[in-house]
Every structure is written in structure tokens, then in C-alpha cells.
C-alpha positions in Angstrom: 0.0 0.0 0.0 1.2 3.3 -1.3 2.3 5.8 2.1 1.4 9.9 1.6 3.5 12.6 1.5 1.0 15.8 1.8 2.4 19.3 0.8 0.4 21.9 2.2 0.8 26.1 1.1 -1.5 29.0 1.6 -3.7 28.4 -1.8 -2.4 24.9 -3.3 -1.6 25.7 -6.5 2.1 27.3 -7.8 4.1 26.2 -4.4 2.8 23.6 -3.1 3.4 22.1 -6.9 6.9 23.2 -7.1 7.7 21.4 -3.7 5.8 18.4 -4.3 8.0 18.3 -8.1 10.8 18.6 -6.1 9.8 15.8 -3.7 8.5 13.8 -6.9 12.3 13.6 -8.2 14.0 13.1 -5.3 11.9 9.8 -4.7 12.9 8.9 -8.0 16.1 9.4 -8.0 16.9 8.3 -4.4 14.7 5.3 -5.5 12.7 5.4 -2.7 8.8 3.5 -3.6 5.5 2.7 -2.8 5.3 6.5 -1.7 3.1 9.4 -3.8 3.1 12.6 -3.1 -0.2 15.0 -3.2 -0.5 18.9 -2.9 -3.4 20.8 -1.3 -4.0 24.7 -0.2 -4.4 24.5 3.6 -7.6 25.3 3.0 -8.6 22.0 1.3 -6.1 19.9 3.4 -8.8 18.4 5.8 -9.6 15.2 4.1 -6.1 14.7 2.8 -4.5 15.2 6.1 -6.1 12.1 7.5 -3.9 9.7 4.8 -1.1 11.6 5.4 1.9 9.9 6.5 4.4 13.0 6.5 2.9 16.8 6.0 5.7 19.2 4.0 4.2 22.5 4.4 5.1 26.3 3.5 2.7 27.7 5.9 4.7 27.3 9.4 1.9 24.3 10.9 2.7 23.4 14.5 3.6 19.7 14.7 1.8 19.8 18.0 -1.3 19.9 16.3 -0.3 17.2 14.0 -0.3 13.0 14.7 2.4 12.8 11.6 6.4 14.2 11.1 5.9 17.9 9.6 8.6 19.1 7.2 9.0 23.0 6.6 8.8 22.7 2.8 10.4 26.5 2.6 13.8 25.6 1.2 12.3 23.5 -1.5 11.2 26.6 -3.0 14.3 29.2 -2.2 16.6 25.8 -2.9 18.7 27.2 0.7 19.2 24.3 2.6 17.3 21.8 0.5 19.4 19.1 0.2 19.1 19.1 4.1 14.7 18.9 4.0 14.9 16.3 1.6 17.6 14.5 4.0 15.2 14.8 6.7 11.9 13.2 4.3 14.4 10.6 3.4 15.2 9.8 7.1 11.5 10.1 7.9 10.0 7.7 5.1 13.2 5.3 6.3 11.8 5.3 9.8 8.3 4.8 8.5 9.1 2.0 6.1 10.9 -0.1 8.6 
């Protein structure tokens, strides 16, 4: 069964896209499977938030307020520090799929 990786931005559209993209490859070339990756505005995460299996957001969520690891997707769109987030969703999903 395929696990969820949820990005999350303000309106769900331009950002939350470009991070999920970015995700999308890194999965791919990491070769990481049996993960997909959906993006929603915070507006319509709701629903989606209850597959979820890691949130990346751009919005600054509280992980208090969460029952799942939340990224802070920011440097997947600025590219500062990226290689370090998608470190940290590679150590997650490891943790997850063992």
C-alpha cells in the first residue's frame, strides 16, 4: 500500500506544486517507492491530512497539532538548505518503512 506525502501552502496551487516536483524527483532518483506525493492549499487539506503519512508545508503548521512528522517545505522553493529537507523526508520515510 502506497504511504502519503502531503504538501500543504497557503492556496495549493504554484508552491505547493513546485515542492511536491521537487519531492517527486527526489523519490525517484533516491529510489525510494510505494510513496506518492499529493499537494493541497491549507484550505482543502482536511480530508487529505487524514492519509497523510508526513505533511511538508510552507505555511509554518505546528507539529503539535499534528499526529504525523511535519517538514518545513520553505527551502524546497528558495533551494537554501534543501538538500538538508529532503535529507530529513528521506530519514522520515526510512523510519516509516521499517
Amino acid at each position: 500500500m502506497k504511504k502519503n506525502i502531503l504538501v500543504i501552502c497557503a492556496l495549493g496551487f504554484a508552491t505547493s506544486t513546485m515542492v511536491k516536483k521537487n519531492i517527486e524527483d527526489f523519490l525517484q532518483e533516491r529510489k525510494i517507492k510505494d510513496w506518492k506525493v499529493d499537494a493541497v492549499g491549507v484550505g482543502m487539506s482536511k480530508e487529505p491530512i487524514k492519509t497523510a503519512d508526513i505533511i511538508v508545508s510552507t505555511i509554518g503548521l505546528k507539529q503539535e497539532d499534528f499526529n504525523v512528522p511535519i517538514v518545513d517545505g520553505l527551502s524546497l522553493i528558495s533551494g537554501i538548505n534543501a538538500e538538508y529537507t529532503l535529507d530529513e523526508i528521506a530519514e522520515i520515510i526510512k523510519k516509516i518503512d521499517e
